[in-house]
C-alpha positions in Angstrom: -51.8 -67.9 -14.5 -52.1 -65.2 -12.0 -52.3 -61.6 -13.3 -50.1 -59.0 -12.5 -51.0 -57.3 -9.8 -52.0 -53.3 -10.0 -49.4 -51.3 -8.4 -46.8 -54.0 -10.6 -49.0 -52.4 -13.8 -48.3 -48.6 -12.6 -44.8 -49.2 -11.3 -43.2 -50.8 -14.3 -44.3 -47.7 -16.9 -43.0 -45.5 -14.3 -39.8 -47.1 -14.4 -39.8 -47.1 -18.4 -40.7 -43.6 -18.4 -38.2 -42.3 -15.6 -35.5 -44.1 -17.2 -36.4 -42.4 -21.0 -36.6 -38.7 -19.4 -33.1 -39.5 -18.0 -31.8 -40.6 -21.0 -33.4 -37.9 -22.8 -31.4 -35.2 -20.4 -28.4 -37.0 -21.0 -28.4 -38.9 -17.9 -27.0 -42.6 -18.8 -26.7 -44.1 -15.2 -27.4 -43.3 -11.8 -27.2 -39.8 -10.4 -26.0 -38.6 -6.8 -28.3 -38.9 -4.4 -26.2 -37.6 -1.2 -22.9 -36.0 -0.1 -21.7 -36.1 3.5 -18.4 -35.3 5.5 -17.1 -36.9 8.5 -15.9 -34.7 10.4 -18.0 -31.9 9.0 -15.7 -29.4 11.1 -12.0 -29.3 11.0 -10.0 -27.7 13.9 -8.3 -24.1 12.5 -4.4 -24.7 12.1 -4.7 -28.4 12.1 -4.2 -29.1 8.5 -6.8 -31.9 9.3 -8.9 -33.7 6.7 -12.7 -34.9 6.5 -13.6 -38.1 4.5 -16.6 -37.5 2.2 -19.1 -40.5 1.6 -20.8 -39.6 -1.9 -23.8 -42.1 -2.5 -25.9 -42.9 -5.9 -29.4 -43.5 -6.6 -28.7 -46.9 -7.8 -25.7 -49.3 -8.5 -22.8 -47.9 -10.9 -22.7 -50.0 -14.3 -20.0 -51.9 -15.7 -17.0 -49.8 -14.9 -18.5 -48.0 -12.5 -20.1 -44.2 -12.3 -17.2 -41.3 -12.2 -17.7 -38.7 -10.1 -16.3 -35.3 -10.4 -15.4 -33.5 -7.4 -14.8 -29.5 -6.7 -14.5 -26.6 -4.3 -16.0 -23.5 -3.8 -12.5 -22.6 -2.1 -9.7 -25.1 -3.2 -7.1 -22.7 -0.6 -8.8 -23.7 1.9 -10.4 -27.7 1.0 -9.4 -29.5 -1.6 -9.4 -33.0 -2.9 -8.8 -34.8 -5.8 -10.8 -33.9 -8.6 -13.0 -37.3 -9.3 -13.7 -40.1 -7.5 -15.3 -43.6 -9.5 -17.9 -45.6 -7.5 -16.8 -49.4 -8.4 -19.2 -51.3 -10.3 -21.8 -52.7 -8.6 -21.5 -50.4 -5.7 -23.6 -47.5 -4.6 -21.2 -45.4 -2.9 -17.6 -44.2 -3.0 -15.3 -42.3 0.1 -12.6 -39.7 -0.3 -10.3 -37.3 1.2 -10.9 -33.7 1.5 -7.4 -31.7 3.0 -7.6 -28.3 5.0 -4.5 -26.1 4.2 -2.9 -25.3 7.7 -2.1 -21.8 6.8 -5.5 -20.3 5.2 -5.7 -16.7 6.3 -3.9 -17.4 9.4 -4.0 -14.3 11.0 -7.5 -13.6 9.9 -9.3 -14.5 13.0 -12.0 -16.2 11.6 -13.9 -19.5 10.8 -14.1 -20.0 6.9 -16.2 -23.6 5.2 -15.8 -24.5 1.7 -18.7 -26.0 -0.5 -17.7 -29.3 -2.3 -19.5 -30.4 -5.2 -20.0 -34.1 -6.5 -21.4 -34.1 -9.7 -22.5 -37.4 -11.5 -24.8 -38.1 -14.7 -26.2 -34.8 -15.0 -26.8 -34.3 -11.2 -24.5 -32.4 -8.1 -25.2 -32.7 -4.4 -22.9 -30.5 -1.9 -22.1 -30.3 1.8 -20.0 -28.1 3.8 -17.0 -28.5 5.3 -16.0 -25.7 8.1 -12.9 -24.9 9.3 -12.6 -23.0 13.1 -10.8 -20.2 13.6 -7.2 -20.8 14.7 -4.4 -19.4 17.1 -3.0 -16.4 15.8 0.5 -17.1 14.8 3.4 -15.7 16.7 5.3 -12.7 16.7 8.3 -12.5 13.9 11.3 -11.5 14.4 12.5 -7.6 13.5 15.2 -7.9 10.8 17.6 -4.7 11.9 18.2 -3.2 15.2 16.0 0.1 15.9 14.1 -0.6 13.0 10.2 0.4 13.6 6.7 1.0 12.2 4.7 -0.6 9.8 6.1 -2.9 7.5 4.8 -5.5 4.6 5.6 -9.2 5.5 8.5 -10.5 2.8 10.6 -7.4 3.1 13.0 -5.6 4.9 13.1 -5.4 8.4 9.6 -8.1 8.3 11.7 -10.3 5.5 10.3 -13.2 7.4 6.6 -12.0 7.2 4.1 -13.4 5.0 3.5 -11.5 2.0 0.4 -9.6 1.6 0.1 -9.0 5.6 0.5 -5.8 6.9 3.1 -6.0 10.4 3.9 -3.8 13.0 7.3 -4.3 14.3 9.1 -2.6 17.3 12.4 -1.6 18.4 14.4 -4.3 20.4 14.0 -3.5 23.6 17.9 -2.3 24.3 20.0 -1.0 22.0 21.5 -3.4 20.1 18.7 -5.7 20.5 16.3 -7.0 18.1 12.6 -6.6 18.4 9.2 -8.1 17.1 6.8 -7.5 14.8 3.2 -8.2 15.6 0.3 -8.6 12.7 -1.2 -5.1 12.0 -3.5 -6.6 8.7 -4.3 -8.5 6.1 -4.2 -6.5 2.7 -6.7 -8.8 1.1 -7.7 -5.8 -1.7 -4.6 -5.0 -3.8 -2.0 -6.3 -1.6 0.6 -4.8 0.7 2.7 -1.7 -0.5 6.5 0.0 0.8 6.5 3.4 1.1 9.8 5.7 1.9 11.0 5.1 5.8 12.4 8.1 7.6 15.6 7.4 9.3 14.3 4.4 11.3 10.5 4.5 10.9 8.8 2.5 8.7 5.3 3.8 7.2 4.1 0.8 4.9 0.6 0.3 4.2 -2.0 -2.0 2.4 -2.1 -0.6 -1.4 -5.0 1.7 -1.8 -5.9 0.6 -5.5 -5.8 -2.6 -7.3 -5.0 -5.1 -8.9 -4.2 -7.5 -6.0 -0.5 -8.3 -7.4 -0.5 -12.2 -8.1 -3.0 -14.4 -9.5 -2.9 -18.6 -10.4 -4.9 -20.0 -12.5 -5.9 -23.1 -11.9 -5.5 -22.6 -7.9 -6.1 -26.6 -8.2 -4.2 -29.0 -9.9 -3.1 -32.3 -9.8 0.4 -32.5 -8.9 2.9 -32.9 -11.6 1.5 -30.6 -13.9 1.9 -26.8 -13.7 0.3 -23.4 -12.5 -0.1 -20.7 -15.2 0.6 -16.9 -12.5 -0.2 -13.4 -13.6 1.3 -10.7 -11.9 -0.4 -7.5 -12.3 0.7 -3.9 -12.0 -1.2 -0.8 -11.0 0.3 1.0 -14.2 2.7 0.7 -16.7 6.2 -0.6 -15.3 8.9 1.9 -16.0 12.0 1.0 -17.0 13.9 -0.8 -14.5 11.5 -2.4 -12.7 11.8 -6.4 -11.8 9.9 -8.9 -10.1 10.6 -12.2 -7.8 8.1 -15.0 -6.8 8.7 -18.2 -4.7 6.8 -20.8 -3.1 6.6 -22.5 0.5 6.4 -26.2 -0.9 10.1 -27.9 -1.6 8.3 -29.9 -4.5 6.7 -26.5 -6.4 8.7 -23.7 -8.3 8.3 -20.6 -9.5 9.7 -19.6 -12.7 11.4 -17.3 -13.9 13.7 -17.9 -10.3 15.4 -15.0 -9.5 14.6 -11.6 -9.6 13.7 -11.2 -13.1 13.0 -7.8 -15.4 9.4 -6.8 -16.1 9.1 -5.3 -19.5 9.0 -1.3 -20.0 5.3 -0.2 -19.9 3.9 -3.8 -19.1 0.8 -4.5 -17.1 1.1 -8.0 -16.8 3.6 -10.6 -16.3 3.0 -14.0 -16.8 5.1 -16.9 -14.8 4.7 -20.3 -13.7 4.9 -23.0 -11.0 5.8 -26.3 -12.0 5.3 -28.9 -9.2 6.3 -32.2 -8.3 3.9 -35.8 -8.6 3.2 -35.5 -4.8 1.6 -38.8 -2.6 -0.8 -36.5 -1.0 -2.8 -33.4 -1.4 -0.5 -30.5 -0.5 -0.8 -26.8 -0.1 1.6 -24.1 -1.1 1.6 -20.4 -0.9 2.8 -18.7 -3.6 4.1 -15.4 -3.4 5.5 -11.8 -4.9 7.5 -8.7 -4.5 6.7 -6.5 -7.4 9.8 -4.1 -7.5 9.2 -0.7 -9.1 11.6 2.4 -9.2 10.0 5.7 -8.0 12.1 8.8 -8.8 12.7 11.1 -5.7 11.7 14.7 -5.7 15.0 15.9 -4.4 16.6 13.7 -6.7 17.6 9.4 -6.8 15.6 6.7 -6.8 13.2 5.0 -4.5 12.6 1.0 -4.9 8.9 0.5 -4.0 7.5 -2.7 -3.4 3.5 -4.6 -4.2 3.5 -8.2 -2.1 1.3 -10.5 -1.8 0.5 -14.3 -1.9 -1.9 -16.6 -3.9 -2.5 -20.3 -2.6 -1.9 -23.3 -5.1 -3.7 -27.0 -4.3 -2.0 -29.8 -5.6 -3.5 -33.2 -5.7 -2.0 -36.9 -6.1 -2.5 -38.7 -9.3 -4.6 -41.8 -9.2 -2.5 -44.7 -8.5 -0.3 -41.9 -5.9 3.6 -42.4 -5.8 5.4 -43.9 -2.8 7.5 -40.4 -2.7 7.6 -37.2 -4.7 8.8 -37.7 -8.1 10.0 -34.4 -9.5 9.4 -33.0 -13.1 10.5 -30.9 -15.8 9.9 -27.6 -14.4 11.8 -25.2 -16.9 14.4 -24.7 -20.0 16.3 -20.9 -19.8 18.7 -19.9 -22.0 21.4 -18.2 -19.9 23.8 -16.9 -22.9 21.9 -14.8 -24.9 22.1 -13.4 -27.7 25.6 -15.2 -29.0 27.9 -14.9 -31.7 27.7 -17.3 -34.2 31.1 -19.9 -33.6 31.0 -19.7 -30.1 29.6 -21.6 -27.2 26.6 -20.4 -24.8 24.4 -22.5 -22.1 21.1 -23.6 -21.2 19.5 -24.4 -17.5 17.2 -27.3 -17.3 15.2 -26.8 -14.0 12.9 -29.8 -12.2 10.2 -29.0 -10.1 12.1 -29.8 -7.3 15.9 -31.0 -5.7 16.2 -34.7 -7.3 17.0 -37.3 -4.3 18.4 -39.9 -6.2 19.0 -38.5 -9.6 17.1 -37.9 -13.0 14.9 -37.4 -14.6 16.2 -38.1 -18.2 15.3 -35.1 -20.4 15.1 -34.7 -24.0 16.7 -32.2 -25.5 16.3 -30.3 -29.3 17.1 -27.1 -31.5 14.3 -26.5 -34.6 17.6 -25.2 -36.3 20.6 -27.4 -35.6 22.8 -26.6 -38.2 22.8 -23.1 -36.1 22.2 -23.7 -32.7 23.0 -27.5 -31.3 22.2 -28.9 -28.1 22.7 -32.6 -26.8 20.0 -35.0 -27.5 19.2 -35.7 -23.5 20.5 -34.5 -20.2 19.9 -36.5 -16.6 19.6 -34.2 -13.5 22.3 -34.9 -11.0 21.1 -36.5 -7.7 21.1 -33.7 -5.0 20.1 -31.3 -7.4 17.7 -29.4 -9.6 19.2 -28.1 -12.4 21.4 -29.2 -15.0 23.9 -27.0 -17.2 23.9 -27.9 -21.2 26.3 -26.0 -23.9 24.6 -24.9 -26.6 27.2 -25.3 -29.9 26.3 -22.2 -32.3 27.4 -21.9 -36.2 28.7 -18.5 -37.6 25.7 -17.3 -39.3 25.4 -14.2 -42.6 22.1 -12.8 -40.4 20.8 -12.6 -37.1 19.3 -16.1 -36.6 16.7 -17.1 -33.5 16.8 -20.8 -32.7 14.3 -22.7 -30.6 15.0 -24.8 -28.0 12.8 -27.5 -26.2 13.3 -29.6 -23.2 10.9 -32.8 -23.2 10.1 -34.8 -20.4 6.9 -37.4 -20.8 4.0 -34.3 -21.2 5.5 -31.7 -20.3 7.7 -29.2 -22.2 9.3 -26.1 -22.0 10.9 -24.0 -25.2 13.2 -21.0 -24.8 15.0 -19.2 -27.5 18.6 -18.1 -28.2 19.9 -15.6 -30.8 22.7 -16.1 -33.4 24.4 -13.2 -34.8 26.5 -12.2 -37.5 30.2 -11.4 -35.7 30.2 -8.0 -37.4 26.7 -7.3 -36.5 26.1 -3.2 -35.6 23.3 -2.9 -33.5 20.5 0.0 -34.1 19.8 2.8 -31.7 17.1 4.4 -30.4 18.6 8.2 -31.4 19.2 6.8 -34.6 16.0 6.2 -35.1 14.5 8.7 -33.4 13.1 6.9 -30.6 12.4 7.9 -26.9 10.3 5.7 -24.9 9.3 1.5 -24.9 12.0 -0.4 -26.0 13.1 -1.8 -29.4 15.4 -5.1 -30.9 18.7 -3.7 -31.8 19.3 -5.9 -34.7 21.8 -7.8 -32.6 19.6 -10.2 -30.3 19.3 -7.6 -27.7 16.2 -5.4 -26.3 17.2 -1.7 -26.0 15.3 0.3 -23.6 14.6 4.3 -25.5 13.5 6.0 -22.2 9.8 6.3 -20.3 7.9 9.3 -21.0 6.9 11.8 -18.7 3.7 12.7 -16.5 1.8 13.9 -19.0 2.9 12.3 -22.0 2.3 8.7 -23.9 4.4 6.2 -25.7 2.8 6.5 -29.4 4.9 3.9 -31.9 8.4 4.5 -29.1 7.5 8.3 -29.0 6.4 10.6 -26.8 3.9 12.7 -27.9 1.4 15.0 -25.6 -1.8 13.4 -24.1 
């Protein structure tokens, strides 16, 4: 019998070896040996994608090697977040998607690093997207209206929040004009200052935060977005808030304008989206609203915009079409007294073509507050009106509320009171700043203190 020969004898224990250091860095199969894109460069403003061709080191075991996918900037690239090379196989393609409107007016050539990760091991390439076209003028909302003005209000309500314009008179009387990109306010956002007479002096904000934040910026599609607006200082009373998105198959909620609370810093909202065929971009974006008293006395409404970008991927098999979701549950009739009727809203992520979902309804307190065990959404629509049947009740009585649809869920609450309930006041209990429960299932605002004073326990005392 012929002996083995000596590079067989040296080969074999390096195999044996190799394979028990893997093992003992937690590496059970083979690792990633190379990541490539082709095309490595997308056009600017295309929207174009790349196909990335991540290869192992060896063949993937019996159902195949996972590989997890990310990155470095998923507003600009994104894909889904894993891709499985098939048992057997050494290799595995997938998409990358460029989002069309990246920092459009920027002028510049961005690239994104993506990252597949298998087994203990990463490999990345670059993907670059060229500068694109600088978008065209907007249109000037108002007749002799002029200066510089944030996109995504008045007279640049068409602008992109978060980019600084500068927009001319029409050039007759009567006539509208343009406005014309100024900057990008990429720091702390874009801010409204006082016009005078016609002349519009808006700027980008000086000081942070940068008003709007998502987190994840990547999801896959169907699930939801948890936002943060952020404010420079304490909201005052009366100040309120409004974010929207450019896709049709994501929402923001709360819809609406909606009231920040007195002397918050943050806000928290979120986008629910729709279980999309394809990876899809949407721009997500807010006017923060704040009152600013006027020396000479009245109120000015100042304005924070600007935009955050939200990735969302297809699930893994994708849909034929959208399929929209359970996006939110809002009580609308609140607080109530106890005998009589109020409502509910139950949002989707977006309009329903042909009808439903079916969504599961409950109350944690039925014998209080009673709501019908399901609602369908009506086709052509995205939201669907349920009465909420309320008991008299001895005591103010808060009920929960959930809407159920597959995973997701969304509770609101809705307060029950007492028909002879007398609410509290802030005089009475000598209170002067924040705000307070009055007992009756509302919030009462006691005042905001002044320059240099502080809210101690709803008081103003000296700083």
């Amino acid at each position: 019998m012929e002996k083995p020969r000596g590079w067989i004898l040296w080969v074999i224990p390096c195999i044996v070896l190799g394979y028990a250091f893997s093992v003992a860095l937690g590496q059970t199969g083979p690792t990633v040996a190379s990541l490539v894109f082709s095309p490595s460069t997308i056009a600017g403003g295309t929207g174009g994608t790349s196909t990335g061709t991540v290869t192992l080191n060896g063949l993937a075991p019996a159902g195949g090697t996972l590989v997890a996918l990310s990155s470095s900037n998923p507003g600009l690239a994104a894909s889904r977040p894993t891709v499985l090379v098939g048992e057997g196989t050494g290799s595995a393609t997938f998409t990358v998607a460029t989002n069309v409107r990246y920092r459009r007016y920027s002028g510049l050539s961005f690239s994104a690093t993506i990252s597949a990760s298998a087994n203990g091991s990463t490999q990345t390439a670059t993907l670059t997207v060229t500068v694109q076209p600088m978008p065209a003028d907007i249109r000037n909302d108002s007749t002799q209206r002029h200066g510089t003005v944030c996109g995504g209000s008045f007279p640049a309500s068409s602008g992109e929040q978060g980019i600084l314009y500068t927009c001319f008179d029409g050039p007759n009387p009567g006539t509208v004009g343009t406005c014309t990109f100024n900057a990008e306010c990429l720091a702390a956002g874009c801010q409204t200052e006082m016009s005078r007479n016609f002349a519009f002096n808006d700027a980008c904000a000086s000081s942070g935060p940068y008003p709007i934040a998502l987190s994840p910026g990547l999801i896959e599609s169907g699930s939801a977005s948890q936002g943060t607006l952020s404010l420079a200082s304490p909201a005052p009373s009366g100040s309120d808030a409004l974010v929207g998105s450019s896709n049709s198959q994501a929402t923001a909620f709360p819809t609406g304008f909606f009231p920040i609370p007195t002397g918050a810093t943050a806000v928290p909202f979120h986008v629910a989206t729709s279980i999309l065929p394809s990876i899809e971009f949407s721009a997500v974006g807010t006017s923060i609203e704040i009152p600013v008293p006027i020396k000479k006395g009245g109120i000015f409404l100042s304005h924070r915009l600007g935009l955050a970008w939200l990735a969302m991927t297809p699930p893994e098999p994708p849909p034929a079409q959208p399929v929209q979701t359970l996006g939110q549950l809002s009580v609308d009739g609140d607080p109530v007294t106890g005998g009589n009727n109020s409502i509910a809203s139950v949002w989707l992520s977006a309009v329903s073509a042909s009808g439903g979902p079916t969504i599961a309804l409950s109350s944690d307190n039925p014998e209080v507050a009673s709501v019908p065990p399901s609602v369908t959404i009506s086709a052509g629509s995205n939201v669907e009106i349920v009465t909420i049947t309320t008991a008299p009740v001895a005591t103010t009585t808060t009920v929960t509320l959930t809407a159920t649809e597959g995973s997701r869920s969304y509770s609101d609450t809705i307060t029950v009171v007492p028909e002879n309930c007398v609410p509290t006041t802030c005089a009475g209990q000598g209170f002067n700043c924040a705000s307070i429960s009055d007992g009756c299932g509302l919030t009462v605002d006691c005042g905001t203190c002044g320059r240099h004073e502080m809210c101690v326990n709803n008081v103003c005392t000296r700083k």
